[in-house]
N, C-alpha and C positions, 0 to 999 in steps of 0.2 A: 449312814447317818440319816437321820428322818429328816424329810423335804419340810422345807419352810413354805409358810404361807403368804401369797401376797401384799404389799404393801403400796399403799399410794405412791404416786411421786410426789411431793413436797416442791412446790415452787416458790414458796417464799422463804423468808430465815425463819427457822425455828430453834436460834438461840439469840439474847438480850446481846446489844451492843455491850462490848467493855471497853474501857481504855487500855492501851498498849502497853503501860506501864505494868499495867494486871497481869499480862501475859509475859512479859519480859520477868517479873518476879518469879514464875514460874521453872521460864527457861532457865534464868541464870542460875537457878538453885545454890545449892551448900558453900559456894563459893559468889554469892552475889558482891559482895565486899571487890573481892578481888578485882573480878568485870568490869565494876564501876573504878578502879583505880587503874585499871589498864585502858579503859576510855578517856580520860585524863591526860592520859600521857601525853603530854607536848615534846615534837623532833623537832629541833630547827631544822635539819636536810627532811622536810614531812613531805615534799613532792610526791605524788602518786608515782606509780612504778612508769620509768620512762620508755619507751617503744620507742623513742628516737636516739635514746644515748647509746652511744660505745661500751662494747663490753668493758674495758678498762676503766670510764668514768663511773659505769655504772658497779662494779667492784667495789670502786673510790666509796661514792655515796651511802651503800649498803655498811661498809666497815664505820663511817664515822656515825651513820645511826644505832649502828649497833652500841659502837662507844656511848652513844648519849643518852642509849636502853639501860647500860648498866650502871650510868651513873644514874640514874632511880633506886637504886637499891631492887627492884622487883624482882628480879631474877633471882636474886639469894633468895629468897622466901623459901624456895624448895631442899636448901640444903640445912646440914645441921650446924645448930646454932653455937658448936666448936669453930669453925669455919667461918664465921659472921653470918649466918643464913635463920633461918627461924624455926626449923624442921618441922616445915607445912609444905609437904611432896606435891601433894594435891594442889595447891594455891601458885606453884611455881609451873607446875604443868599447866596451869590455866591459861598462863599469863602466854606461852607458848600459842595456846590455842586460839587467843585473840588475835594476835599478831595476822591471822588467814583475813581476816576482814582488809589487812593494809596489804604491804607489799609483802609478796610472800616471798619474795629473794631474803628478805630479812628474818621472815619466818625461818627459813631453812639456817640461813647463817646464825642463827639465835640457837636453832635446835642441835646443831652441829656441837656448837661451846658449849652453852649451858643441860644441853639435852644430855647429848652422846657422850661429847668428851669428857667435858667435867661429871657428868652422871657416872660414863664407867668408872672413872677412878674412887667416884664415893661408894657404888656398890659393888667393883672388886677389889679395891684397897683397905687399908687399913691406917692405924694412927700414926706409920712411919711418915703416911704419903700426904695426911692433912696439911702439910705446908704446901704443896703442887697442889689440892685443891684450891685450897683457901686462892691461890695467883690466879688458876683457874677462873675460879667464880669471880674476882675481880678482874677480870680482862688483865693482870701484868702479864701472862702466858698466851697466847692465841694455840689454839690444838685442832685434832685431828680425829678420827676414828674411823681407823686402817683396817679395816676388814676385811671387805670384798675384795675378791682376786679375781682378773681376767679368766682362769683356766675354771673357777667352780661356781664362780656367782654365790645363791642362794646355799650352795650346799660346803655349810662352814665347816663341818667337822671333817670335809678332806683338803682344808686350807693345805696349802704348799711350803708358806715362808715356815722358817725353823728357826727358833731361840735353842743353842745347845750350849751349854753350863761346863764351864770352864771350874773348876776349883782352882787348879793354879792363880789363876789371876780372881777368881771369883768377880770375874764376866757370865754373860751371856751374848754367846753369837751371833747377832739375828742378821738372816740371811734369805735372800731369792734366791733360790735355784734355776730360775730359769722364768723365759718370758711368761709365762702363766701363773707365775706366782705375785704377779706386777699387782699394786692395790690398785684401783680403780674408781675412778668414781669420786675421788675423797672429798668430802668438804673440806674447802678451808688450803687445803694442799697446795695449789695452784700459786696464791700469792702471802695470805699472810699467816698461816703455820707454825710454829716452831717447835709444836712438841707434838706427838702422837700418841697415842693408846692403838697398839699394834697386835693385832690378835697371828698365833702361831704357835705351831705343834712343839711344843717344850721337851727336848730330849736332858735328861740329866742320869747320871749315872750307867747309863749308857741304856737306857727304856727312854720308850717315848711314854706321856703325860695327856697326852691332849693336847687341844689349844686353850691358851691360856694367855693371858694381856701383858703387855707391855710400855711399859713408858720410853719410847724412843725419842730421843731430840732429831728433828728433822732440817734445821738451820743454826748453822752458827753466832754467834752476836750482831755479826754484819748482814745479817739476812740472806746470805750463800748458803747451797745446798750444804749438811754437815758431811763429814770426810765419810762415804760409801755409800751416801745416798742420792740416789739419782731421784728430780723431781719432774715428772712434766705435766703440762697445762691440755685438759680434755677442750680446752675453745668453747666456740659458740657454743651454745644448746640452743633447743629450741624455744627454751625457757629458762626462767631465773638465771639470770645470765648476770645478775648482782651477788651472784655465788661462786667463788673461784675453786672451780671444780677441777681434780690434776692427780697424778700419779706418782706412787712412790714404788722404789727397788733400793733394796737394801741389798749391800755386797762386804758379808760380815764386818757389818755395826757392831762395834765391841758397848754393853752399858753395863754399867754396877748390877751386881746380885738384887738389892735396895732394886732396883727398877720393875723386878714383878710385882705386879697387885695381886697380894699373895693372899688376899681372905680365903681363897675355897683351895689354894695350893702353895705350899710354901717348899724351897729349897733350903737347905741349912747351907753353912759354908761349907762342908767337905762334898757336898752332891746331893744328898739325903731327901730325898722326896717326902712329905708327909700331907695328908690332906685334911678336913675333916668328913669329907664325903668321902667313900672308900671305893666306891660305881662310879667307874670313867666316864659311863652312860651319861649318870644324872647329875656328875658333874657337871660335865660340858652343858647339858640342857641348864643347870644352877647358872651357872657365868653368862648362858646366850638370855637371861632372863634381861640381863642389860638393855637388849633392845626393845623390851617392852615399853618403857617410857617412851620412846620414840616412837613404835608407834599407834600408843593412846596421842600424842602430841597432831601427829600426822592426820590421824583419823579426824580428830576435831578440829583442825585447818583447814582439812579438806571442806567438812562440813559448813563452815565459816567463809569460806570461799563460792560454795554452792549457792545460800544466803545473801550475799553479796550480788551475786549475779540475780535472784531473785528482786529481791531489791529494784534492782533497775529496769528489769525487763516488768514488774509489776506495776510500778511505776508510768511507765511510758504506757503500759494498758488501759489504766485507769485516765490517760490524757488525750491519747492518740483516738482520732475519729476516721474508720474507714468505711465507706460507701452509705446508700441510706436506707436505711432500716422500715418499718410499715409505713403503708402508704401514707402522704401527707406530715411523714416525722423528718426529722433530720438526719445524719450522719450517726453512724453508732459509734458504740465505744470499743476499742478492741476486747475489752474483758468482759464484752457483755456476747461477745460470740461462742456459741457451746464449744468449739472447737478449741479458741486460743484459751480458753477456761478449759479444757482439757490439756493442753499442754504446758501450763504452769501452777494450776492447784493443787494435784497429786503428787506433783515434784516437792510443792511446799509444805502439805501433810507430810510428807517422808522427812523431809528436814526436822520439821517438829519431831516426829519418832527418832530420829537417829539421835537428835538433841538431847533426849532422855534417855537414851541407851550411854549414851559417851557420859552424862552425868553420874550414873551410874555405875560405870565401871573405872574411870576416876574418881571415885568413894572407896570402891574396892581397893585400886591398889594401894591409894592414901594410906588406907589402912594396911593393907598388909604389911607395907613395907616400913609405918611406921613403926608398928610392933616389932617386926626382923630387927629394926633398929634401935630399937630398946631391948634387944638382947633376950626378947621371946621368942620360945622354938618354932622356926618355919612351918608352916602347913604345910605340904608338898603339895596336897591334893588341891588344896586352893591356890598356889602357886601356878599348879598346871590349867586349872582352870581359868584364871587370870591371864596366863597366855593366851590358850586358845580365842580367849573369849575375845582380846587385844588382836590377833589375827586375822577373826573376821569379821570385828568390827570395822579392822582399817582397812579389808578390802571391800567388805559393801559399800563404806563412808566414801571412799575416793572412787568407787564405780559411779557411786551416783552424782560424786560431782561432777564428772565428767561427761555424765549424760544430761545432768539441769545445766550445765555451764552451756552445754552444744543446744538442749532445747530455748534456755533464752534466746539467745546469739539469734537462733533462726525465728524466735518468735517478734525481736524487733527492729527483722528485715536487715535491710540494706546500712541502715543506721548501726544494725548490728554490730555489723563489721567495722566499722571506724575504728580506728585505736583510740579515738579521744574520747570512746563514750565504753573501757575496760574491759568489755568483754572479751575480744582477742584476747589480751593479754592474761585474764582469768586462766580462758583455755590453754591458752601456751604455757601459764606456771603450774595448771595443774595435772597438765599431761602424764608427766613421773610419778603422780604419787601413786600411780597404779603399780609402777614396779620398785620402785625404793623404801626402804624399810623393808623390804621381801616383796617378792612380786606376789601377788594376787591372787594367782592359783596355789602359788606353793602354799602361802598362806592358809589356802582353803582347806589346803589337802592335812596340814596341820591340827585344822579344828575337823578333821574328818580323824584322822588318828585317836584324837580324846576321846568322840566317840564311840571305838570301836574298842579301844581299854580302857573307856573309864576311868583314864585320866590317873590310873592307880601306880605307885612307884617303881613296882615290881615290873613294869613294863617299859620302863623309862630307857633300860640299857636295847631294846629291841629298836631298830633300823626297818625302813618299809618292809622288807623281808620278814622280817621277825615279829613285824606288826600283824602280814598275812598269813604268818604261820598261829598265829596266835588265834585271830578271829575266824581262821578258819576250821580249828580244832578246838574252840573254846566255848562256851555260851555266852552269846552275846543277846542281852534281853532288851536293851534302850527303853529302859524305864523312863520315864521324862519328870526330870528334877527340876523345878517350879524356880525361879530366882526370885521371888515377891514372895512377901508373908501369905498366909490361906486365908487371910484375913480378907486381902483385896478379892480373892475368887467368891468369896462368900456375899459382897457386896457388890456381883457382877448383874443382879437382878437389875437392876437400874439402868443398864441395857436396853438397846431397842429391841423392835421385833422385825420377824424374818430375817434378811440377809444382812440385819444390826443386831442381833442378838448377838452379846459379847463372849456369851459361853461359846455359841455355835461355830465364832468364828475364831478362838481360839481351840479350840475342838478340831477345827479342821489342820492349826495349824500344827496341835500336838501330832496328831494322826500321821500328819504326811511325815513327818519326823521318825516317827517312830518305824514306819514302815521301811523309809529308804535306810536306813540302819541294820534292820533284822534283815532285810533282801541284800543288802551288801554284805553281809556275813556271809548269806545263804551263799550266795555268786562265789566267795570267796572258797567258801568249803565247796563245792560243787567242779568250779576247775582245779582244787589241790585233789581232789578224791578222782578228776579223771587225767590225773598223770602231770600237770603244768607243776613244773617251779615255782618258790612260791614269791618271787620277782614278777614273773610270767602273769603268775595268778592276780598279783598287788592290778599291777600294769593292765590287767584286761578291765579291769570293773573301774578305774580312775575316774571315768566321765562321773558315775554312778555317785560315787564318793564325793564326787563336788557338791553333786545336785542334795545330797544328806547332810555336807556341811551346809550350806544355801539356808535348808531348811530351817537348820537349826538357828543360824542367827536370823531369821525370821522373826522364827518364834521368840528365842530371847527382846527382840528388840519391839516387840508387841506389848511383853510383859513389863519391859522398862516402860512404857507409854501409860499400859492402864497403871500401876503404880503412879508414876509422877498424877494421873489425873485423881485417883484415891488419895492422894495428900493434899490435895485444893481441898480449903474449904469455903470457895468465890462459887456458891452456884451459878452466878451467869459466867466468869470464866471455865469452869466444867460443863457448860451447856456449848461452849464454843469448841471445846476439847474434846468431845466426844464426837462433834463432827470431824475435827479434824481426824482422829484417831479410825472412825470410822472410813473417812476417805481414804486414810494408808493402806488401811489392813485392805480392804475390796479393791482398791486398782493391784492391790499384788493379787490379791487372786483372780480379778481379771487377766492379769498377766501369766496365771501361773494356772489356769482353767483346763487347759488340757490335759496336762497331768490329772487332774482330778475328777474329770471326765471319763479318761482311759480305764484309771483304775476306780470308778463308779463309787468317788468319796462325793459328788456331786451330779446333781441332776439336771438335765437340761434347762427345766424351770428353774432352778435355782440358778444356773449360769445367765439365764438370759436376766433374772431379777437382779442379780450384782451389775449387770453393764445399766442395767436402770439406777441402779442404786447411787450409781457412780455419778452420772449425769446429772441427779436429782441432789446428791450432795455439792456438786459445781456450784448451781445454783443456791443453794444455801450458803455456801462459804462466799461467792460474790459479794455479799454486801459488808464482811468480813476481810476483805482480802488486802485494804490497805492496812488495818488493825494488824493482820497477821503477819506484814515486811514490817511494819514499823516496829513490831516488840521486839524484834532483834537489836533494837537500840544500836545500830553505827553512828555516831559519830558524823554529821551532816558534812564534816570537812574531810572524810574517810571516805565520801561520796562524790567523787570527782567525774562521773557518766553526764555529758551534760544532756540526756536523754532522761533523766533521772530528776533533773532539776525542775522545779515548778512553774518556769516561762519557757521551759524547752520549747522550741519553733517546731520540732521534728512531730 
């Protein structure tokens, strides 16, 4: 790529003050209505999350708020409007992803019922089961979603439980086999449960089906385990401990034929298997499409949770005075040191970028699945994209919370640590979202698979194996398909210069994308042509395959940014947007500079100009930085850090 030419450092702002609210319109986009009705919400139990209660009170507390979340009606918004819901997918996903700002035990307990449970039955049932929705979405049922098994984790298609179909009785069996077929993990399990959506390899007519869901009852009217099911309680965690997390085995549970959620697989009464997808493959991928509501929800709690912590370690920056600055001044301010402005500015442009990536791709599913649900023919190919994209969105979204959660924490000290001033307890609830909803790599290794087929149906029935047999005898070109109109690339002139030029640094990010794709192939074809299996062959290049998924939602979540900033038409809030945008894209490639050094997509002049660029946009975004926690609009009673407050002593 041609070297850029020097640019000043900039040490004052060179974008107009705006007001917060400017920016908060921004953020909250297509769904601002919603935002502001989920800010609203008044809990009587509205204590912030307690560090001092018992796992059992704190259980207590989470269930009666949940109770008093659905008596707002909000949570129906996402279902259809047969059901009492208002079939606005999108607006109920929202209201999920607010919920990251409060306690996130409640988050999870919210996304468990309304997410998981009542979600699978609406997208793999059908109009037998809209009365168990309908109880569902009204809190008269409390449920489950039985997935995960101790013996496979992540890898559901070799789940163990089995549902075998009885015609005589026109039952189905559902059964553990053995300790490793035990659920794990379960929301909601532990105490108050009573019905499950239980995923399991469906034998009927004497073939196996796949996995496929079921409506298990898990307690009887008395609240006792139901006759063959064993329940038990996973305890403490280390977090969200307002979440009654616990374990089921089933030891042939008999339920009605009526109990499969039969849209993508029905059984007749005499046995009769019929589907309308006829590929076991992309079946099973059709039905695991369920967890993608989860986690887009995940993704943007995580996000919400990062903010939050932002929030308050910005906060106490902007108040706290340490030691004294040029001669004859006084004590400074922490946020005026290059350092601690390096360690929460570029956290908080990235929040902004991920903001409009998550807004984005809840547009997407909104849509797709509203259309599915109007009885329009499924896209597969956007389907598959939608996953992926949900994949790595919610693994960068919760890596990075995890990393701004731990850089505030350390950037306001000792105070940090307090449990009364949230950030502990931030870190501790958001510890898991790294691995639940699919852990993180698998994830990655997901939106790595799309890219190497393209995401095309025909490869749907292929398994990592089949994936490396594929790309390694196949042509794989990693063209790079643009997610924003050409519209916005054409108005990219307006860009800065040097290591701000928006082409340039889009450019690079295409680049590196596209490379790590056609050299994972290359690798791939290279040890199946000198002898490796093509397990062997998947397995050697894995690392490789991370760093190409990486790449990719990079770039996607770049191109969500300059879009959201293409649709302002507030040129002083785009004057403050493009800084921000600016400080994302360059701390990642400060972060990501050797790579791009090694393989000479960058020049040393140009690296050494981004670590200036960087420093230079700190300084710019300073006089910005309260504007830029305030537009996240929390709810000042949401904000319980008393480091946070504006007579803090600390």
């Amino acid at each position: 790529m041609s070297e850029v030419t020097d640019v000043p450092i900039r040490t004052e702002p060179t974008a107009e003050p705006v007001p917060a609210a400017a920016l908060t319109a921004v953020l909250d986009g297509r769904w601002a209505s919603q935002r502001e009705q989920a800010r609203r919400i008044e809990l009587r139990h509205r204590e912030p999350p307690a560090f001092d209660l018992d796992t059992a009170a704190h259980r207590t507390r989470v269930t009666e708020q949940l109770r008093e979340l659905g008596a707002t009606g909000l949570p129906m918004e996402g279902f259809a409007a047969a059901v009492g819901g208002a079939d606005d997918i999108g607006g109920g996903m929202i209201l999920m992803e607010m919920l990251g700002y409060r306690d996130l035990s409640l988050m999870v307990k919210a996304g468990v019922q309304w997410g998981l449970f009542a979600g699978a039955i609406q997208a793999l049932g059908t109009e037998q089961h809209h009365e168990t929705l309908r109880r569902a979405v009204e809190l008269e049922v409390l449920g489950c979603f039985a997935m995960t098994e101790a013996g496979h984790g992540s890898d559901v298609q070799s789940l163990l439980t089995t549902a075998t179909y009885d015609p005589d009785t026109q039952t189905f069996d559902v059964h553990s086999p053995g300790p490793a077929a035990r659920k794990e993990y379960i929301g909601n399990a532990a105490r108050d449960g009573e019905l499950a959506v239980v995923f399991a390899q469906l034998v009927s007519g004497g073939a196996d089906h796949g996995v496929h869901a079921l409506l298990v009852p898990i307690r009887d009217a008395d609240g006792r385990p139901a006759t063959g099911v064993t329940i038990g309680d996973c305890g403490r965690k280390a977090g969200l401990n307002g979440v009654d997390n616990g374990r089921l085995s089933f030891d042939h549970v008999r339920v009605p034929r009526e109990a499969l959620l039969d849209r993508y697989g029905h059984v007749a009464p005499d046995g009769t298997y019929s589907s309308p997808i006829e590929s076991k493959g992309r079946r099973f991928f059709t039905m695991l499409g369920t967890l993608v509501r989860g986690r887009v929800s995940v993704s943007g709690a995580a996000q919400n949770a990062a903010k939050h912590a932002l929030v308050i370690a910005t906060r106490r920056a902007l108040q706290r005075h340490q030691f004294t600055g040029a001669e004859g001044g006084g004590e400074v301010l922490l946020m005026d040191y290059r350092a601690h402005q390096r360690r929460l500015l570029p956290a908080l442009a990235t929040s902004y970028a991920l903001s409009f990536a998550q807004n984005e791709l809840t547009s997407t599913l909104h849509d797709l699945w509203t259309a599915r649900d109007a009885g329009e023919p499924v896209d597969d190919r956007a389907q598959r994209e939608l996953e992926a994209r949900a994949a790595g969105l919610k693994a960068i979204s919760t890596w990075h919370a995890s990393a701004t959660i731990q850089a505030c924490r350390e950037a306001s000290g000792g105070a940090g640590y307090l449990a009364e001033n949230a950030l502990p307890q931030l870190r501790s609830d958001t510890d898991v979202f790294t691995t639940f909803e699919g852990d993180n790599t698998v994830l990655l290794q997901l939106v790595g698979k799309g890219l190497l087929t393209d995401y095309s149906a025909q490869f749907e029935d292929l398994d990592w194996r089949g994936v490396a047999r594929f790309a390694a005898e196949g042509f794989v070109g990693a063209a790079i398909e643009r997610t924003v109109p050409r519209g916005v690339f054409r108005r990219l002139g307006r860009g800065g210069e040097g290591v701000r030029d928006r082409v340039w640094q889009l450019g690079l990010l295409e680049d590196r994308e596209k490379h790590l794709v056609e050299t994972l192939a290359s690798r791939l074809r290279h040890a199946r042509s000198g002898g490796a299996d093509s397990f062997t062959a998947f397995n050697s290049v894995q690392p490789h395959l991370l760093h190409a998924a990486r790449a990719h939602v990079d770039r996607i979540v770049l191109e969500a940014t300059l879009a959201a900033i293409d649709a302002c038409d507030d040129p002083a809030v785009v004057g403050v947007l493009e800084l921000v945008c600016d400080l994302h894209v360059l701390s990642g490639l400060e972060r990501d500079r050797g790579w791009y050094l090694e393989h000479k997509r960058m020049s040393d002049r140009e690296s050494k100009e981004i670590t200036r660029a960087v420093d230079a946009l700190c300084v710019e975004l300073r006089p910005h930085a309260s504007t830029l926690v305030e537009a996240f609009a929390i709810p000042e009673h949401w904000i319980t850090a008393e480091i946070a407050q504006p007579d803090s002593a600390y």
